[in-house]
KOLGU-4560 file (N, C-alpha, C; in nm, 3 decimals, padded with zeros to 5 digits):
<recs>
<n_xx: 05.944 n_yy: -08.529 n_zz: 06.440 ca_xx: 06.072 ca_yy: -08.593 ca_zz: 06.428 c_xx: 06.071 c_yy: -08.688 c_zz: 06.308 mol: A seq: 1 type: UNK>
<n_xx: 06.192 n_yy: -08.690 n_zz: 06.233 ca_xx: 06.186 ca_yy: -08.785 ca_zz: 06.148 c_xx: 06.310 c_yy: -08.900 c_zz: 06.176 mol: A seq: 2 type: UNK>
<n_xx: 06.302 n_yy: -08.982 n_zz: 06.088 ca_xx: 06.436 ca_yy: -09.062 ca_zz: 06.120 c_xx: 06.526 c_yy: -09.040 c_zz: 06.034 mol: A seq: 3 type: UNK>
<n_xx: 06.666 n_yy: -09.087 n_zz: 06.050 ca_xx: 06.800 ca_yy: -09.090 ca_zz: 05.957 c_xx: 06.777 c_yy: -09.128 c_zz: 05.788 mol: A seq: 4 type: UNK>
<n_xx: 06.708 n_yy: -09.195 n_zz: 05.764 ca_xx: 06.664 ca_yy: -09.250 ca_zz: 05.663 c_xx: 06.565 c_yy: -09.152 c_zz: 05.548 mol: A seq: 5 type: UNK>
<n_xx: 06.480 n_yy: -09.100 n_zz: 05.603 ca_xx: 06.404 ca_yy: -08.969 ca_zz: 05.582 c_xx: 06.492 c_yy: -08.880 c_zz: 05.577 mol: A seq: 6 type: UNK>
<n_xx: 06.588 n_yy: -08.823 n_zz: 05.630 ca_xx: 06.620 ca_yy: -08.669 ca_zz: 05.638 c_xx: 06.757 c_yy: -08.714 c_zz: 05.516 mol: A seq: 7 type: UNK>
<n_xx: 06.830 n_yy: -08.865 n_zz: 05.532 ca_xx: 06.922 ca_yy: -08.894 ca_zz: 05.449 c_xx: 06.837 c_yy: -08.833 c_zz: 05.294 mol: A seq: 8 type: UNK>
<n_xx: 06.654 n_yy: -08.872 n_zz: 05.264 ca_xx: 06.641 ca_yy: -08.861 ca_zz: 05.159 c_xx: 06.611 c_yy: -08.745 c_zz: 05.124 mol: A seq: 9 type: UNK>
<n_xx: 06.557 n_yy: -08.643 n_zz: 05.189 ca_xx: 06.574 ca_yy: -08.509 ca_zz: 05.171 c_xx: 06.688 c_yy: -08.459 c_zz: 05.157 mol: A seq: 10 type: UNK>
<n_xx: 06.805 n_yy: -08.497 n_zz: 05.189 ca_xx: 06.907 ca_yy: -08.444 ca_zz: 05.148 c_xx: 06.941 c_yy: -08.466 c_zz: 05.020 mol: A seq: 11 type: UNK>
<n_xx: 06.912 n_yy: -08.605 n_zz: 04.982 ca_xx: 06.972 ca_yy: -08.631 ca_zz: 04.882 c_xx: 06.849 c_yy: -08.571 c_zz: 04.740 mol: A seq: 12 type: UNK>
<n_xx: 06.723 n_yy: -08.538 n_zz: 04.743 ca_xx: 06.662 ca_yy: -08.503 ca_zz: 04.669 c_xx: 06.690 c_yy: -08.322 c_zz: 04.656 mol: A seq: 13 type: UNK>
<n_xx: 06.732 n_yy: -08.323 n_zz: 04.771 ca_xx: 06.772 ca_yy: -08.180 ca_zz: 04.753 c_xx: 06.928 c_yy: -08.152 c_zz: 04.645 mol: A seq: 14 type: UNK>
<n_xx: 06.991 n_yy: -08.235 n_zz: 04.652 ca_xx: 07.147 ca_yy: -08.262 ca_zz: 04.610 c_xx: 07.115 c_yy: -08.286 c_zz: 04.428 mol: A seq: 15 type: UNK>
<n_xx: 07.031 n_yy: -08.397 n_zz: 04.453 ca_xx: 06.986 ca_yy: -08.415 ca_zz: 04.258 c_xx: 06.906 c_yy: -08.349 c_zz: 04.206 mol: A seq: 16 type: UNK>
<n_xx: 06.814 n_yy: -08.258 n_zz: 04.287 ca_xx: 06.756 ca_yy: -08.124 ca_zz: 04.215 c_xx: 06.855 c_yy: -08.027 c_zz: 04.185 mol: A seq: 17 type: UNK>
<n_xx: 06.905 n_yy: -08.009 n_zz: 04.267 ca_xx: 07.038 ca_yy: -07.920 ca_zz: 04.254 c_xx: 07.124 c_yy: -07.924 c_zz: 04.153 mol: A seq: 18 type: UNK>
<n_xx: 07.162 n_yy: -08.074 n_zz: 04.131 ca_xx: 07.230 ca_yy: -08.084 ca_zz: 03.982 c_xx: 07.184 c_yy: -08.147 c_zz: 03.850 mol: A seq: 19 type: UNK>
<n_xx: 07.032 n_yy: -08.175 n_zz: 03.887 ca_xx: 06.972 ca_yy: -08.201 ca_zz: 03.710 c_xx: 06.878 c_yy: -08.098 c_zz: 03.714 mol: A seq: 20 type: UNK>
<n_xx: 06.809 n_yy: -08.022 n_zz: 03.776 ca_xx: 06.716 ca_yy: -07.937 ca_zz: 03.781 c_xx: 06.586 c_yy: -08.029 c_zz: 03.780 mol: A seq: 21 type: UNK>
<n_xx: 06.554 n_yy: -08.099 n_zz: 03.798 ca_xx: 06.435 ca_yy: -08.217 ca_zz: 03.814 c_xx: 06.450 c_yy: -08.331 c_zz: 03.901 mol: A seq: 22 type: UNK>
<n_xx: 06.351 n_yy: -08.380 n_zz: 03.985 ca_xx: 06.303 ca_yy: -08.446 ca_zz: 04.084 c_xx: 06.360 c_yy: -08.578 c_zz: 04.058 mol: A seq: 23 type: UNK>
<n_xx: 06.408 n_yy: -08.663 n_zz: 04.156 ca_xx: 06.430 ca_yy: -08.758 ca_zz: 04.123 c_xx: 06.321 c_yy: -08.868 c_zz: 04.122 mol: A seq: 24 type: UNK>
<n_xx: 06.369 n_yy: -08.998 n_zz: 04.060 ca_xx: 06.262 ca_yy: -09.096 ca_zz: 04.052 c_xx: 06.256 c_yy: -09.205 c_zz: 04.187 mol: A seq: 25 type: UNK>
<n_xx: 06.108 n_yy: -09.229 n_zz: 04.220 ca_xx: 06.122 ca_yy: -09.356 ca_zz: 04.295 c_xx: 06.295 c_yy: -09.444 c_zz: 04.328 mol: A seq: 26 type: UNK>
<n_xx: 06.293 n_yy: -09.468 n_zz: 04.206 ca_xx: 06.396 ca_yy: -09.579 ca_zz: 04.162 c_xx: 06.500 c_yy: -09.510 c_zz: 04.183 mol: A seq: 27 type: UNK>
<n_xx: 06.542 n_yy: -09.415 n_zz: 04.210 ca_xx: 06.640 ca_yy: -09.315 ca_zz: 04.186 c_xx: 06.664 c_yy: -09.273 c_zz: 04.324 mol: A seq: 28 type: UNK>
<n_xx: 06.583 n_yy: -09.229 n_zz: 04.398 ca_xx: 06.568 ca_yy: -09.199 ca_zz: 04.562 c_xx: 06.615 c_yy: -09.331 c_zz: 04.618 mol: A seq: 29 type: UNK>
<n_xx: 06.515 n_yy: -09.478 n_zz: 04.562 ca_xx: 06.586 ca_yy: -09.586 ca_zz: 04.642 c_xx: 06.754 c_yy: -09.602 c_zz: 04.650 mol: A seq: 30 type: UNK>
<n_xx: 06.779 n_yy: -09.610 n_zz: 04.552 ca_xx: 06.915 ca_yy: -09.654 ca_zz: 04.524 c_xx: 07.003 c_yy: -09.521 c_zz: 04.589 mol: A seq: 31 type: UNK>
<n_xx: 07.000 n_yy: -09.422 n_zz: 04.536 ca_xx: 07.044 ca_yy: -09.259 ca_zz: 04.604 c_xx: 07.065 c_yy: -09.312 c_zz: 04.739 mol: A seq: 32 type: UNK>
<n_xx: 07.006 n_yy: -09.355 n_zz: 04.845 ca_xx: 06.983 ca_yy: -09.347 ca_zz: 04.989 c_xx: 07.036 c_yy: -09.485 c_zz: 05.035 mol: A seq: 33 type: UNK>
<n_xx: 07.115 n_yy: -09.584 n_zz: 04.968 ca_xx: 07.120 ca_yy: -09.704 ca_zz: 05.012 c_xx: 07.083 c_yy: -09.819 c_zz: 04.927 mol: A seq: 34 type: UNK>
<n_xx: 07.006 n_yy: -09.808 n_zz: 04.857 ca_xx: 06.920 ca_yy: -09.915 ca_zz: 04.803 c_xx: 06.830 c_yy: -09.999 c_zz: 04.863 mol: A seq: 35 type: UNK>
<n_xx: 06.777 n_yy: -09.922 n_zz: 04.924 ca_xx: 06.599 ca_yy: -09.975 ca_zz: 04.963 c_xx: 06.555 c_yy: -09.983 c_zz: 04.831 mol: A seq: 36 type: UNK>
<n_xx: 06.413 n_yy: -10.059 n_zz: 04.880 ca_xx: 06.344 ca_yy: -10.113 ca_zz: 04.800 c_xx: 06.246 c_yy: -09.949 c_zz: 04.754 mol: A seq: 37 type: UNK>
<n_xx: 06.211 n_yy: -09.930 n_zz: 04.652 ca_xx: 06.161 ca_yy: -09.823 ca_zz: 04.571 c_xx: 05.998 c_yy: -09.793 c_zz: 04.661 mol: A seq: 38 type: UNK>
<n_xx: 05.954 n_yy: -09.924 n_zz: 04.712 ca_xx: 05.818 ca_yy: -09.916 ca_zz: 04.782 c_xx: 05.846 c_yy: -09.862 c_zz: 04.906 mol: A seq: 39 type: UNK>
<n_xx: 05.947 n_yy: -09.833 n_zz: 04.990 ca_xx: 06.013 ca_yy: -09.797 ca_zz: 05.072 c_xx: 06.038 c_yy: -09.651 c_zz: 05.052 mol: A seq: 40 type: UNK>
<n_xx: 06.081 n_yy: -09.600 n_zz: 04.898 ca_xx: 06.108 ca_yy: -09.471 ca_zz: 04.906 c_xx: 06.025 c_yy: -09.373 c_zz: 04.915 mol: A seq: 41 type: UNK>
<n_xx: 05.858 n_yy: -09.457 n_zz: 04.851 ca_xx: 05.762 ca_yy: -09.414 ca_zz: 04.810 c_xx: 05.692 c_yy: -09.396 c_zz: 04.976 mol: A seq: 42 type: UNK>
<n_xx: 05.705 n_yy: -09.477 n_zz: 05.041 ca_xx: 05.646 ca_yy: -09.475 ca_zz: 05.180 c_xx: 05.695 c_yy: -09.368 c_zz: 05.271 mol: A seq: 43 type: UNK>
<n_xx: 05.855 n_yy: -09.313 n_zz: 05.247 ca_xx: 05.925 ca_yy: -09.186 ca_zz: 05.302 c_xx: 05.869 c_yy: -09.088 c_zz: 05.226 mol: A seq: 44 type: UNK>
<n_xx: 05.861 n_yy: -09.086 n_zz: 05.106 ca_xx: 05.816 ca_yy: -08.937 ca_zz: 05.030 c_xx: 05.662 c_yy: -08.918 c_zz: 05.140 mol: A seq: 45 type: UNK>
<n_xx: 05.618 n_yy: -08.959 n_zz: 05.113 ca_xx: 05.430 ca_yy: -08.991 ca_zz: 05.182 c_xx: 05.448 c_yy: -08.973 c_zz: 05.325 mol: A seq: 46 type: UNK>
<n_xx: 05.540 n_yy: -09.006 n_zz: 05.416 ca_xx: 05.539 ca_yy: -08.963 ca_zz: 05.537 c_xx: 05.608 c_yy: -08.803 c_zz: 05.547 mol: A seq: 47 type: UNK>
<n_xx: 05.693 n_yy: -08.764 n_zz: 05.497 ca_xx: 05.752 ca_yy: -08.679 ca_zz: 05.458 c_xx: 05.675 c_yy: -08.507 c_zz: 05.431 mol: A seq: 48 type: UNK>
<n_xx: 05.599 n_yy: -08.546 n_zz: 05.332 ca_xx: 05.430 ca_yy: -08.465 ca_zz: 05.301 c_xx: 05.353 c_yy: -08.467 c_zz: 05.424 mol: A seq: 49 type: UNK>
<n_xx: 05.327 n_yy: -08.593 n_zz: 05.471 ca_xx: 05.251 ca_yy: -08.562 ca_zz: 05.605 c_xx: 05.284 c_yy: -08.452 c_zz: 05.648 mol: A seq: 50 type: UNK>
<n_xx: 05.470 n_yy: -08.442 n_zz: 05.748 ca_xx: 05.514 ca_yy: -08.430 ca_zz: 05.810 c_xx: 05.539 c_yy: -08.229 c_zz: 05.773 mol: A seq: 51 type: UNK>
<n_xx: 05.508 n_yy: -08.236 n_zz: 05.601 ca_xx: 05.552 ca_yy: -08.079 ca_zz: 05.599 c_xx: 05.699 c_yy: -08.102 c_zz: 05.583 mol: A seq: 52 type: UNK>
<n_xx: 05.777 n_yy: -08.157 n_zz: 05.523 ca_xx: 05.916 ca_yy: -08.156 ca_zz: 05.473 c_xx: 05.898 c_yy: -08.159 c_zz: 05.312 mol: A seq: 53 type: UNK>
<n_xx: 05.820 n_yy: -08.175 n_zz: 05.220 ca_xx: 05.816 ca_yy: -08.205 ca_zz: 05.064 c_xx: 05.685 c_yy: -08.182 c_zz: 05.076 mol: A seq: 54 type: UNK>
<n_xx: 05.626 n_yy: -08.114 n_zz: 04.935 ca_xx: 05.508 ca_yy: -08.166 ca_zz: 04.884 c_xx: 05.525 c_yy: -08.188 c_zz: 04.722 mol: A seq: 55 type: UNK>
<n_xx: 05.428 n_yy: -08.283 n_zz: 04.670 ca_xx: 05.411 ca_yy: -08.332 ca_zz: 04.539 c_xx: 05.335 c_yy: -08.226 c_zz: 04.526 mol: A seq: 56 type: UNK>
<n_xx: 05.361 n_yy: -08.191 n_zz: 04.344 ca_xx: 05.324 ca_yy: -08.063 ca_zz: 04.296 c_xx: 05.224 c_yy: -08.194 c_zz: 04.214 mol: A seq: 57 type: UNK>
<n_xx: 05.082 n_yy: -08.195 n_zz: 04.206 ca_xx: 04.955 ca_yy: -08.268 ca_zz: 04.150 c_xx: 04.948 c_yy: -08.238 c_zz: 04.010 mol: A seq: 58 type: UNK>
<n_xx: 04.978 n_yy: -08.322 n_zz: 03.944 ca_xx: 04.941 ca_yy: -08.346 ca_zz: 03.783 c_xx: 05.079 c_yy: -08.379 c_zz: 03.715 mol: A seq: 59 type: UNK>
<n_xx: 05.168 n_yy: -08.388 n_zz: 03.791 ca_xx: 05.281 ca_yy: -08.351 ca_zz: 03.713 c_xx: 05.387 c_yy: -08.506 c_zz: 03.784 mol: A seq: 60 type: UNK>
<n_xx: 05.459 n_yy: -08.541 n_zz: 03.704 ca_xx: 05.537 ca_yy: -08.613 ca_zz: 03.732 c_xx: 05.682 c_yy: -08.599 c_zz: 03.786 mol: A seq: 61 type: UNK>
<n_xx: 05.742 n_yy: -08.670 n_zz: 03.898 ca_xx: 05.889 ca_yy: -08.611 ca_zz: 03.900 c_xx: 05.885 c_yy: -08.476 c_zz: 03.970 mol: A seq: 62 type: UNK>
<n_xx: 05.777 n_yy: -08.437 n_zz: 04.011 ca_xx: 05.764 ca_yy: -08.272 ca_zz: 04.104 c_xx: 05.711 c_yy: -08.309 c_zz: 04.208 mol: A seq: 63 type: UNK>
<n_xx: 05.834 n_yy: -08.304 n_zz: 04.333 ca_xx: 05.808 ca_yy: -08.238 ca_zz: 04.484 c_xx: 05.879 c_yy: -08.146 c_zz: 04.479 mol: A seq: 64 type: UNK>
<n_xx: 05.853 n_yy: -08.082 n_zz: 04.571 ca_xx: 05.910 ca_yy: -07.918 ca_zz: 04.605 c_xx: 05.965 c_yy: -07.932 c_zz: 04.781 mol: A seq: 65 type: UNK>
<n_xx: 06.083 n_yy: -07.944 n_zz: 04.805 ca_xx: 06.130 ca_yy: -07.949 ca_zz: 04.945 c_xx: 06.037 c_yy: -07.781 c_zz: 05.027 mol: A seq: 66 type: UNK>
<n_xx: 05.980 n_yy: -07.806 n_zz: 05.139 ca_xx: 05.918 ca_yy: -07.696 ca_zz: 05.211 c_xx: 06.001 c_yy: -07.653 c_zz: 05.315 mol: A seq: 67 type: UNK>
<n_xx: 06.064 n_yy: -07.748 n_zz: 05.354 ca_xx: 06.188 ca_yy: -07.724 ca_zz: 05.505 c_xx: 06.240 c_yy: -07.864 c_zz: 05.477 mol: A seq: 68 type: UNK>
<n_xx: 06.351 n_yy: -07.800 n_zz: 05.542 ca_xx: 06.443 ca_yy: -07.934 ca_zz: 05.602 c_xx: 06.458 c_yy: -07.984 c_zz: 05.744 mol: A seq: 69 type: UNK>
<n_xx: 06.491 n_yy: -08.103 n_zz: 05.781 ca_xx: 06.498 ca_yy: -08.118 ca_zz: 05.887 c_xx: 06.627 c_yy: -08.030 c_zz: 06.008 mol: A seq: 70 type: UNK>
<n_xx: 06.539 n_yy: -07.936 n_zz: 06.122 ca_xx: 06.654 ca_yy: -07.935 ca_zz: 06.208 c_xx: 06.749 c_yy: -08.072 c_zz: 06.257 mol: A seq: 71 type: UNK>
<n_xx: 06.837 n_yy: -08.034 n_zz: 06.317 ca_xx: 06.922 ca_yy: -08.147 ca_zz: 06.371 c_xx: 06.850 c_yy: -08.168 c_zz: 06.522 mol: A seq: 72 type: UNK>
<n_xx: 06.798 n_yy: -08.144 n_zz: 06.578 ca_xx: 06.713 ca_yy: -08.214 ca_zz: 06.704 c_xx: 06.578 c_yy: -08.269 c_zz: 06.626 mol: A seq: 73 type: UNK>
<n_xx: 06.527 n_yy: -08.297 n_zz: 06.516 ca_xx: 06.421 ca_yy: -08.335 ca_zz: 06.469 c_xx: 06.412 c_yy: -08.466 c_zz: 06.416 mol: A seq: 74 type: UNK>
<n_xx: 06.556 n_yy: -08.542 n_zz: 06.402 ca_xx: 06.598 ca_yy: -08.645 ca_zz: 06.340 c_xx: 06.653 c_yy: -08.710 c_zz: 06.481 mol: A seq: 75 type: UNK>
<n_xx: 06.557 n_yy: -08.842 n_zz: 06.460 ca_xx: 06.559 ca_yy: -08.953 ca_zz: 06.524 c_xx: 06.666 c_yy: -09.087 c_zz: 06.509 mol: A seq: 76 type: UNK>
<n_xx: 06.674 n_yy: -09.173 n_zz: 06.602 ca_xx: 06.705 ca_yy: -09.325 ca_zz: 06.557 c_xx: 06.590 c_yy: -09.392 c_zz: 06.587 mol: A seq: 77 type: UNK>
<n_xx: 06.554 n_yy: -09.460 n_zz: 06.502 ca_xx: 06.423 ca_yy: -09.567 ca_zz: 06.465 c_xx: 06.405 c_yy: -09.679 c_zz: 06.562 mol: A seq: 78 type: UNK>
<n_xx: 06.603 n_yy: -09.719 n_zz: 06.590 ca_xx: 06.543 ca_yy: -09.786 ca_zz: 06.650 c_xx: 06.547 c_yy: -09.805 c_zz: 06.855 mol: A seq: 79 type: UNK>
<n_xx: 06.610 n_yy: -09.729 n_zz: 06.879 ca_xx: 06.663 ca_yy: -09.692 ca_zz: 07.003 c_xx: 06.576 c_yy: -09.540 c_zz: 07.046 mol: A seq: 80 type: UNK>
<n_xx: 06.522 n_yy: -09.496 n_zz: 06.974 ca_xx: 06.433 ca_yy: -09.388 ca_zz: 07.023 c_xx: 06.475 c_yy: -09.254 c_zz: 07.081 mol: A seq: 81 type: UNK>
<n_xx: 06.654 n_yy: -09.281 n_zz: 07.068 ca_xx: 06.733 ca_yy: -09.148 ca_zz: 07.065 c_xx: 06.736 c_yy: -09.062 c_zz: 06.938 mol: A seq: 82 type: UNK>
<n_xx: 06.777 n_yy: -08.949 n_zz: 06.969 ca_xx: 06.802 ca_yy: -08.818 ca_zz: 06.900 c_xx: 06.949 c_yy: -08.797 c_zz: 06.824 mol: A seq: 83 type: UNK>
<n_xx: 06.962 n_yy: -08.783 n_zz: 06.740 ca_xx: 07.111 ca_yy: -08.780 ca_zz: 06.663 c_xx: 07.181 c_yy: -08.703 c_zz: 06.743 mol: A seq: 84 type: UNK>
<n_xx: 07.320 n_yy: -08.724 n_zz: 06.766 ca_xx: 07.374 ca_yy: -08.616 ca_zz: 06.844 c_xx: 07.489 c_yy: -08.613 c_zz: 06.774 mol: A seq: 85 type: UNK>
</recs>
């Protein structure tokens, strides 16, 4: 399961690959999703990889590759421990 916040940023990295043909930045994901703090975005990409939703392509800058997206029973609330409905 991921949370709203996570699947918000897969969407949205999916949305700016889509229209620049390249990955967005830290700085670019923060603000994209709300404007969290960039150490924040970096902490979703990294759980994200865990999780098998993105992986960073190694050597290269600006390259994850989305692997799946989140189903809609897979996305959480963080803080109530319910399921999006």
């Amino acid at each position: 399961m991921i949370t709203e916040n996570q699947e918000k940023l897969i969407r949205f990295i999916e949305k700016f690959m889509s229209d620049n043909n390249y990955c967005p930045s830290y700085r670019e994901m923060a603000k994209g999703i709300g404007g969290i703090a960039q150490s924040n975005a970096h902490r979703m990409v990294d759980c994200l990889e865990k999780r098998g939703f993105i992986r960073r392509i190694k050597g290269t800058s600006r390259a994850l590759e989305i692997i799946r997206t989140p189903k809609y029973d897979q996305v959480s609330c963080p803080h109530c421990g319910a399921k999006k409905e």
